[in-house]
N, C-alpha and C positions, 0 to 999 in steps of 0.2 A: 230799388234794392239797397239795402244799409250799407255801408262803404266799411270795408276792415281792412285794420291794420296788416303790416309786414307779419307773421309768424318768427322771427327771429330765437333762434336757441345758439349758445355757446358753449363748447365741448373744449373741456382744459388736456388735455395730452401729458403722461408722465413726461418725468424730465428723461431724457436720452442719458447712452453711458458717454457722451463728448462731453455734453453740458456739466455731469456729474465729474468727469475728470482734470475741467477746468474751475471746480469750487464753486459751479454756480448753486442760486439757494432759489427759492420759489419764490415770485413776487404776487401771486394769487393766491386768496385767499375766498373760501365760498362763505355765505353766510345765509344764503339757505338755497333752496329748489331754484329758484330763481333768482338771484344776485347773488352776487361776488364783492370781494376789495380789493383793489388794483392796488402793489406796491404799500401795505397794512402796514399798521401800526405794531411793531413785535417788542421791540423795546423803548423804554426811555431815550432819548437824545442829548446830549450837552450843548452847550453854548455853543455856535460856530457850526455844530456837524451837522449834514445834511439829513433834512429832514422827510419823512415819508410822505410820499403824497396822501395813501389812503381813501381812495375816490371807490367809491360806492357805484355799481352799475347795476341795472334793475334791465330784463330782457325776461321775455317768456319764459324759459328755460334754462337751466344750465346744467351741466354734467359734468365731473369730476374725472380723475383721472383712472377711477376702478370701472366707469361706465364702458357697454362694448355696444356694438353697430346695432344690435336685436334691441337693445334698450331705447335707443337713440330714434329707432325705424317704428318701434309699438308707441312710444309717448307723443311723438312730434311729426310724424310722416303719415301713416297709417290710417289717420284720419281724411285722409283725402284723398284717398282711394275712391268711396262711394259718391264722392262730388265728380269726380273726374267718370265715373261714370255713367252720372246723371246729364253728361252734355256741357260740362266745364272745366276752362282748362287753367291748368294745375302745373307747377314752377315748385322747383328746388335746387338753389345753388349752394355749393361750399364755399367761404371764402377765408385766406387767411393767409401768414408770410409763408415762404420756402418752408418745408421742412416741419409742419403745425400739423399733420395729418388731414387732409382733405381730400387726395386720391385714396387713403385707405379707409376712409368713411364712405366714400361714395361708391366705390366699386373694389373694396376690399374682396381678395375672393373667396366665395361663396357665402359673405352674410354682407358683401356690399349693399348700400343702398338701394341702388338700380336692380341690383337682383331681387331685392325684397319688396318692390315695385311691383314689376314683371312677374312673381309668383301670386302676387295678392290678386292685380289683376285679372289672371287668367285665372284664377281659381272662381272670380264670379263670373266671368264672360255667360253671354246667351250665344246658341247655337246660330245666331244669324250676323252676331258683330263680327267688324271686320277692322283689322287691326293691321297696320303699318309702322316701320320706324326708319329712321332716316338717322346717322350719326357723324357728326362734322368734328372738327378741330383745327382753330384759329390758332395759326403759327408764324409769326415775321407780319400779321397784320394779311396772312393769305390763308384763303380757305379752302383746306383738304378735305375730300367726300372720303372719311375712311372704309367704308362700305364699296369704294370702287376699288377696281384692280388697277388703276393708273392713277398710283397717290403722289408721284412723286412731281407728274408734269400738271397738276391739277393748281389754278388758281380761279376757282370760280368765283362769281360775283354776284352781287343782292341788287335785287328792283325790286320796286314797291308795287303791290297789286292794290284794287281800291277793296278785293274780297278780303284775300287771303292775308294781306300785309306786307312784311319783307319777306322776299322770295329769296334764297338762291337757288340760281337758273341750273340747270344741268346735275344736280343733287339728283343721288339714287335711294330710292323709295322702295323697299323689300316688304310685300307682302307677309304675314306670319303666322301658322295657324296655333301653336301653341308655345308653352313658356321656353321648353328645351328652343326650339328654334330660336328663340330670341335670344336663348342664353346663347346658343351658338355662333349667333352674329353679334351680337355685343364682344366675344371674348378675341373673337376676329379683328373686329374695329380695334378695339383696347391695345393689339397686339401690334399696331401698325403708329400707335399715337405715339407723337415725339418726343424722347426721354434722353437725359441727360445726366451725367456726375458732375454737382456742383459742390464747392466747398460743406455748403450744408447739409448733402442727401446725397446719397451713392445712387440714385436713382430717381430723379427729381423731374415732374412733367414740364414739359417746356412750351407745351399749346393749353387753351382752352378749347374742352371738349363739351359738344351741346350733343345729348341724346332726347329725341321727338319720340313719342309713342301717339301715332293718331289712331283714333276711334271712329270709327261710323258705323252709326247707328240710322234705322228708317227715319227717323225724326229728329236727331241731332246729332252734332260732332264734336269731339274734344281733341284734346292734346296737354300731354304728360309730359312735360319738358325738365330736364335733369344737365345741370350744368355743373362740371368742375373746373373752378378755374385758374390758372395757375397761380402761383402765389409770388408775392409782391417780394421784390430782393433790394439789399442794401449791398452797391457792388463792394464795399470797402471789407464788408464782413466777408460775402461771400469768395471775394481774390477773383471773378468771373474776366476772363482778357479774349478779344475776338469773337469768334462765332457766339460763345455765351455770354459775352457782354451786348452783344448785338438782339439776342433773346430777351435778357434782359429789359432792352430797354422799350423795347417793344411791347413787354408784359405789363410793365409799368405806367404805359404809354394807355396802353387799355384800359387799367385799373385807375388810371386818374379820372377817364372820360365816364366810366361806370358810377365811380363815386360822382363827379359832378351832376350825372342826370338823379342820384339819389338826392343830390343836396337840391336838386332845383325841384324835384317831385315832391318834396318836405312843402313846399310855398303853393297851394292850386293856383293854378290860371297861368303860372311861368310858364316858361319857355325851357324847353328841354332838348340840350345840344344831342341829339342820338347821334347825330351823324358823323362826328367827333372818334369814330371809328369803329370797324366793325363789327365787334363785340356787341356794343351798345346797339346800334341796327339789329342785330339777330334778336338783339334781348329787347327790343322795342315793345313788340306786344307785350311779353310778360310784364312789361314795367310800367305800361300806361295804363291797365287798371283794371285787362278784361281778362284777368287771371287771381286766383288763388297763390300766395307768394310764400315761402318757408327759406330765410337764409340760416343757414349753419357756420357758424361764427370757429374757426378752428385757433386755440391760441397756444404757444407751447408758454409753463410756467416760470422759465429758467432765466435768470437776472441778466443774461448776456441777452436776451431777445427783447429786452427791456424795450423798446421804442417801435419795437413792429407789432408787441401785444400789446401797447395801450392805443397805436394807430387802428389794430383791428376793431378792438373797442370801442371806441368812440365810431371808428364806420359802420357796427352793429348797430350801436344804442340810435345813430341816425337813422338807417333804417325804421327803428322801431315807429318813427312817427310817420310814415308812407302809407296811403289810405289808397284800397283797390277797392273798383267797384264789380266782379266777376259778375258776369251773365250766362245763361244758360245760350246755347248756342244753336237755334234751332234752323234745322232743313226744310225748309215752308217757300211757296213759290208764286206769287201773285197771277203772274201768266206762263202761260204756254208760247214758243217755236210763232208758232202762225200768229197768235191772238200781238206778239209781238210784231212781226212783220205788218200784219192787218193796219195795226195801229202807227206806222212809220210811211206807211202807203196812203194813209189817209193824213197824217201830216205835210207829207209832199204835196197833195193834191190841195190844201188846204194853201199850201205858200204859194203854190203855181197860183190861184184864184186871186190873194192878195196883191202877188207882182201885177196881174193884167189889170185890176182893179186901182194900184199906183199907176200904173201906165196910160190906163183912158183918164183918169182924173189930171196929170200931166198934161195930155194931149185937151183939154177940156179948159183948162185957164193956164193964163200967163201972169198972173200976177202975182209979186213975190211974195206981199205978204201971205196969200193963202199956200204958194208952193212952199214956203216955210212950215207953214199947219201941216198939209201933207208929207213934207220930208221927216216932221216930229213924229208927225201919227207913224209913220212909215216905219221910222228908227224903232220904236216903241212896239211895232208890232213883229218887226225883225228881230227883235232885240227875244218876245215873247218867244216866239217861233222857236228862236236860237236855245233858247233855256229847254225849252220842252222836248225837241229834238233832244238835245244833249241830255237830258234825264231821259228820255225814251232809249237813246245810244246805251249808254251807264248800263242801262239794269238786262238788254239786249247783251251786253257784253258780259254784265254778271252769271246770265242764266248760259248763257254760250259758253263761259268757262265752267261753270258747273257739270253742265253737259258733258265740257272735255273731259273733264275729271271723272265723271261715270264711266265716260266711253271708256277713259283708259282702266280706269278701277275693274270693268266687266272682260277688258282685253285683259288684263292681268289675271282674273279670274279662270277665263276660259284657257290660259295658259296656264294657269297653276292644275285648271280641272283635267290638261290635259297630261300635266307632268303626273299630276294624282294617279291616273288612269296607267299611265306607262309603272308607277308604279306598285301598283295595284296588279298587274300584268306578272310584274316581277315576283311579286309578292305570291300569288296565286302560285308560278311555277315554282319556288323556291318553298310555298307549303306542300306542293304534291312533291318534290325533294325530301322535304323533312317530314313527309307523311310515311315515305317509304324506310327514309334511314329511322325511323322511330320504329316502322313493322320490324323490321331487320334487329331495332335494340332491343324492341319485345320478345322478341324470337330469342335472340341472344341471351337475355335477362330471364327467360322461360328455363333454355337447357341449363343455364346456370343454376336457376333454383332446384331445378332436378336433378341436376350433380350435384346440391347442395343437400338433399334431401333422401339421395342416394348414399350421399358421405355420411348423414344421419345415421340413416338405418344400418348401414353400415361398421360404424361405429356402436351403435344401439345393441348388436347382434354380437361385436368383441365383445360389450360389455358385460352381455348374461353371457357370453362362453367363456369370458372370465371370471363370472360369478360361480357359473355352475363350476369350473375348477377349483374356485377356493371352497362353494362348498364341499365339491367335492373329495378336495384334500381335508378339509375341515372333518368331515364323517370319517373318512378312512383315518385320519389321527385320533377319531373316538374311536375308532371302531379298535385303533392299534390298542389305544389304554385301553379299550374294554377286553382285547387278547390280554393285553399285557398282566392283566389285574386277573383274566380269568388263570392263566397262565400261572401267575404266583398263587391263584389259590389251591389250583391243581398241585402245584409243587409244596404248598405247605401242606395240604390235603396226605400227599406222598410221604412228605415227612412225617407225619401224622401218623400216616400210615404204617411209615418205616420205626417209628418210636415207640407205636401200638406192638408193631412185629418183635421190635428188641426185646420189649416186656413180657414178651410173652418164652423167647428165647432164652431170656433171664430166668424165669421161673423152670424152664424147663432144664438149664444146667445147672440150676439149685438141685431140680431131683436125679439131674444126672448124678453132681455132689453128693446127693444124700443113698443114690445107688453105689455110688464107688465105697460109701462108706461101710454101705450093708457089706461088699460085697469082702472090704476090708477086717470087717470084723468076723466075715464067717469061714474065710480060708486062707487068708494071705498071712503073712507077717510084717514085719517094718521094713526090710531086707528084700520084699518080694515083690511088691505095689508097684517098680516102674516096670518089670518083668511084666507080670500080670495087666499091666496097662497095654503093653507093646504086645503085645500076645493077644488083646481079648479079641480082635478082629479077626484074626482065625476061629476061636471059638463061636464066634457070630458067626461064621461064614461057613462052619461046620454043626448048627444045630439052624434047624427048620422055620422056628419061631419068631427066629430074632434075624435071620439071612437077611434080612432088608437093610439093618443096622451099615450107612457105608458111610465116609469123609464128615465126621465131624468138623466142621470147624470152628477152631480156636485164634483167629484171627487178631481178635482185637481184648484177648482179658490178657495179655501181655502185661505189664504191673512195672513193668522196668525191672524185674527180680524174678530168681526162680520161684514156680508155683508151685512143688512139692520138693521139701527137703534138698533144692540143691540140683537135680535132677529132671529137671523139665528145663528144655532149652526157649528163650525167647526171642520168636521170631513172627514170621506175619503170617502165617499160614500155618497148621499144624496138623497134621494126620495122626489119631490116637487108633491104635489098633491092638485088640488082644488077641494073645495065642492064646488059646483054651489048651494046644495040647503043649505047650511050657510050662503048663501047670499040674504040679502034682495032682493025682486024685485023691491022694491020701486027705488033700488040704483044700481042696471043691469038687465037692460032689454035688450037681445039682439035682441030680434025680432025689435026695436023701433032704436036701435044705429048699424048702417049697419058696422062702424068703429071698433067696439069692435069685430063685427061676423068676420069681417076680420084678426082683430088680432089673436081669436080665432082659425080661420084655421090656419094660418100662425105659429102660437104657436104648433098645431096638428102633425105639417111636420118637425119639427127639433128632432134632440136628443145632448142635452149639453154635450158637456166635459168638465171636466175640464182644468181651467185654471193656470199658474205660475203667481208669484207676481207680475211680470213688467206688465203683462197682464191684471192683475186684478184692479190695479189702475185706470183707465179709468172711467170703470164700477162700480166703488165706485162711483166717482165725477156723473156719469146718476144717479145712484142709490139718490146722494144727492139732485142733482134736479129734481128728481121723486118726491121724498120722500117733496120736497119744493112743488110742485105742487098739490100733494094728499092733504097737510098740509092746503093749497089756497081753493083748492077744498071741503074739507072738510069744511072749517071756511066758505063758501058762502052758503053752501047749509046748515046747521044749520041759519046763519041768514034767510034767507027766511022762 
């Protein structure tokens, strides 16, 4: 298989508000996708003042300071997901000073790294893999199972297996069926790892933490290895005294041994101190070549970190030249249990033959040169013996630790099948629970809807008996104008009536007038007319004809003024009444004057109303030529 390089990418971090408040300015500079300028060229220089270095650094990747964790996890991680699926295992570390962001790239929460790992993961898993994670963290050069509940007396240790590799012994191994589970033990582990307020970070990791995700599959195995590791300190900056200066040096102590096994993996065929401390042992496989490798290079940009971000630098661009050879990792098994014993039983039986076969050849000559020959052949074939045994041992031990690992992987199993089942149990009862309290909400959510649908119609049924009210009132308000209007017509109708009546009252006290007049000229005098007026009502009431003649009234031809000569009082009411017998005969005689008996009827058949002033004027002016005619009439019938 072709041998690839490290994956190396470097992620620049804004400048912080410290670095900002003590005048720092940026000493990176990007110059494209992939390289940067360490400490650029920004201005001119004079004579004497120091000059920029300007050093050009070329890596896989690089990311700026607007770059965020999803960027960082799709361009540069992401991709080896499906390798690590395919039965090959897969390495990613952060590395960088204090304070350069490497814990919040790696497991920032919810778009950390690891997390975006772990979802990609399980999102393609088959229904038959089977998935394990294991999470440690190397602290004082001791290593804590964060996964266990007894992190605090825990200093476990590494042996070397000839399958597996570095082991640490007593490491707990959590089966996981999906990603929440995982998230849930990662956040547990994360929650226990050892933290710190250093001069540079109010919360600064003070271990290196390694998270395994293993795979097994029928026919291969992998491992997703995810490391953060703590970041390298300058104690002068940082002011670290006692227990943190003790961390410290211990971090440093690590990261010196890590870089040396980088710089000697640069050269093949060297020698590679791993065991120069623990870190480097854990990280042995991933580093000798049968992994997939991604380092993430954290630097901050700020002039004060000036010598820890060209130190990271240059341990990136080292990296860059590290050549891995991954292999797929396949579960294949040459023999079986027995075909192995078979084959260790007939090597016994095989050396038993040679011993007796040394021993008679022994017992058969004494002479040195030939028991020379035979002690050679001897060594030579002990020697054979010895090797083949010992590879028949090896690979008896390989498939025997195999084995254990099933047995324990199916013991795990059948105790996960059986916690499944308890909870499964649980589950069952707590759905016939929430099958009932769900009847009970339906139920509830039933009467609701029918008091709600009751409050409807309800409402529905105000609203036409509210309706029918306003029409109701509505119509009866037409029906009021339609009185109100019949009503006024009636009353103009009556007025109408009453104007028609006046008119015709009018004309009939014109002929009353025009009878007073006759009756004026044929027997009265000037002298005699109110006599003869006041009196005629007796006469009507004493002749046949006319008896019906009763209460004229004179109500309303009042004038503001008398209506004959002086002698008519004006009032509101007025009763005119004749004496017939106040009156001479000599001066009416109606048996003799046919013209007066006519008046007389005709006087009988009216009743006067009164009259208004415009009306009454008329009948002043007859009144005055009446009253001129009596006057005439009067002065004739004295001369005679």
């Amino acid at each position: 298989m072709t041998k690839e390089n490290f994956t190396v990418a470097v992620r620049v971090r804004p400048l912080n508000q410290k670095e900002t408040a003590n005048g720092a300015y940026s000493v990176i500079q990007l110059n494209s996708n992939d390289s940067l300028y360490f400490d650029p060229i920004t201005k001119e220089t004079g004579p004497g003042a120091k000059k920029q270095k300007n050093l050009l650094f070329q890596y896989d990747r690089v990311y700026d300071e607007h770059s965020t964790n999803q960027e960082i996890y799709r361009n540069t991680v992401q991709q080896f997901i499906g390798t690590f699926l395919d039965g090959i295992n897969c390495s990613v570390f952060a590395y960088g000073a204090t304070a350069s962001g490497k814990t919040h790239t790696i497991s920032g929460e919810g778009d950390g790294i690891m997390y975006q790992i772990v979802e990609d993961i399980f999102n393609q898993v088959k229904s038959d893999d089977k998935f394990s994670i294991t999470f440690i963290e190397i602290y004082n050069e001791n290593i804590h199972d964060l996964l266990s509940e007894a992190l605090v007396t825990q200093n476990l240790t590494i042996r070397e297996d000839p399958i597996l590799g570095s082991v640490v012994v007593g490491i707990k191994e959590i089966q996981v069926s999906s990603k929440l589970d995982a998230y849930t033990y990662i956040q547990k582990a994360l929650q226990q790892r050892a933290c710190s307020s250093t001069g540079e970070n109010i919360s600064s990791s003070r271990s290196h933490s390694v998270l395994t995700i293993n795979l097994q599959r029928d026919s291969t195995y992998s491992k997703f290895v995810v490391i953060d590791l703590a970041g390298s300190e300058r104690m002068k900056r940082t002011g670290a005294t006692g227990l943190r200066a003790q961390e410290g040096t211990n971090i440093n102590k690590s990261l010196l041994a890590l870089g040396n096994c980088l710089s000697a993996l640069v050269k093949p065929g060297g020698y590679v101190p791993y065991r120069n401390s623990k870190l480097t042992r854990i990280l042995k496989d991933t580093l000798s070549g049968n992994s997939k490798v991604i380092m993430l290079c954290m630097i901050s940009p700020g002039s004060v970190c000036f010598d820890d971000t060209l130190n990271s630098l240059v341990y990136a661009q080292r990296a860059t030249l590290i050549k891995t050879n991954a292999q797929q990792n396949l579960a294949t098994f040459q023999y079986t249990t027995v075909e192995y014993n078979q084959m260790i039983q007939q090597y016994k039986e095989e050396n038993m033959q040679l011993q007796q076969e040394l021993t008679t050849c022994k017992q058969q000559t004494n002479s040195s040169t030939r028991s020379q020959a035979i002690n050679s052949s001897y060594d030579v074939i002990k020697n054979d013996i010895h090797d083949r045994l010992q590879s028949i041992l090896g690979k008896a031990k390989q498939y025997y630790l195999i084995q254990t690992n099933r047995k324990y992987i199916d013991y795990l199993n059948e105790q996960k099948i059986q916690i499944d089942n308890q909870m499964l149990k649980q589950l069952l009862s707590q759905e016939v629970k929430l099958k009932g309290q769900i009847a009970q909400e339906k139920e509830q959510i039933s009467l609701i809807q029918q008091k709600k649908e009751f409050q409807a119609m309800q409402k529905q049924l105000q609203d036409s008996i509210i309706l029918l009210i306003e029409n109701a009132q509505c119509i009866l308000q037409q029906l009021t104008v339609q009185s109100y209007a019949n009503l006024l017509e009636q009353k103009q109708n009556l007025l109408n009536n009453q104007h028609l009546e006046k008119d015709k009252q009018i004309i009939q006290l014109k002929a009353i007038f025009q009878d007073l007049v006759s009756i004026a000229e044929v027997g009265l005098g000037n002298q005699e007319v109110v006599p003869f007026i006041k009196n005629f009502q007796t006469i009507v009431n004493s002749n046949k004809e006319i008896s019906k003649i009763q209460n004229i009234d004179f109500q309303q031809i009042s004038l503001g003024q008398e209506l004959t000569l002086n002698q008519l009082d004006n009032t509101q009411q007025l009763q005119l009444s004749i004496n017939a017998s106040q009156i001479p005969t000599s001066q009416f005689n109606i048996q003799a004057d046919q013209k007066r008996i006519n008046a007389l009827s005709s006087f009988r058949q009216r009743r006067v109303p009164g009259l208004n002033r415009p009306e009454k004027r008329a009948y002043e002016q007859e009144l005055g030529e009446l009253e001129k005619q009596l006057s005439q009439v009067s002065q004739s019938r004295r001369m005679k």
